[in-house]
C-alpha positions, 0 to 999 in steps of 0.5 A: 500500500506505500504506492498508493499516495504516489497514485494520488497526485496521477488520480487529481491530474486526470480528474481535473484534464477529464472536468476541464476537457471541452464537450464533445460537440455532436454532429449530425448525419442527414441522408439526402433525400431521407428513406428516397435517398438520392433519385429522380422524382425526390423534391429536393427544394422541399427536404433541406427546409426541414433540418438545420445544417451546422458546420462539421454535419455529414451530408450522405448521398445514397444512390443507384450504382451506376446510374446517378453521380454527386457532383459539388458546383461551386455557386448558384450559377452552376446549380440553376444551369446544372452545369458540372464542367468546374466542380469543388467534387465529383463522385460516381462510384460505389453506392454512396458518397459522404461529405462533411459540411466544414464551413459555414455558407451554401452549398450546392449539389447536383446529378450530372447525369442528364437528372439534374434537369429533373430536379435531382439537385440540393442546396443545403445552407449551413451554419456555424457549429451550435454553442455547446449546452450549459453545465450541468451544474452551475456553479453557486455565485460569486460574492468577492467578485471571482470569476465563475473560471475560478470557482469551477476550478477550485470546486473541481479540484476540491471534489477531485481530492476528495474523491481521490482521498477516499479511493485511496483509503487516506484521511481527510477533513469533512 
């Protein structure tokens, strides 16, 4: 048992990187077109407006092998003439493409394959990734004018040796 107070300044320091590590922000994966996935006769127009987009969401392009194609164009001009001569990507193997949203604007994505003209086309307009939620647990305020930082570490720290003190069998003071 004389290793186990060496454990302890180990034990506070995880606890501490664990209580101070950002949450993990959640991204979304959106099937385009939903269960109809990408195909012609699918009102593209309609299904962006009912999802928010944020920046590092997934975008998930399912389609028939062989026969449709993603291509990413670079503006509106390219989307509305369903002109894919200058695209940002173009994917036509396999029998799905992703791409990760990583920037904030519109994005615009069409069939090359004579589809387009039909309607097989999507514009998705994304938006800076959302604040992440509030704590859990708020901390108590501050009445000598601290900043809530600093109670939240002192709290944190209080409860990690507490915590620590008490795996480890040592005595502490309530």
């Amino acid at each position: 048992m004389a290793a186990a107070p060496n454990l302890l300044p180990l034990l506070m320091l995880l606890l501490l990187l664990a209580a101070a590590a950002p949450a993990p922000s959640a991204a979304t994966k959106f099937v385009v077109g939903d269960k109809q996935n990408w195909a012609p006769n699918v009102n593209y127009t309609a299904w962006p407006d009912k999802y928010h987009f944020h920046v590092n969401d997934w975008l998930q392009f399912n389609y028939a092998r062989d026969m449709y194609d993603v291509v990413q164009v670079r503006d509106e001009e390219a989307y509305e003439k369903c002109d894919p001569t200058n695209p940002v990507v173009s994917y036509s193997r396999g029998r799905n493409f992703v791409i990760q949203l990583t920037q904030p604007g519109r994005y615009y994505f069409i069939c090359s394959r004579g589809y387009c003209w039909g309607g097989m086309k999507v514009t998705v307009l994304v938006e800076p990734a959302p604040a992440p939620p509030p704590a859990a647990v708020a901390p108590p305020p501050s009445t000598n004018g601290a900043s809530s930082s600093a109670v939240v570490s002192s709290w944190v720290l209080a409860a990690a040796a507490l915590l620590c003190a008490a795996v480890l069998g040592l005595p502490f003071a309530a």
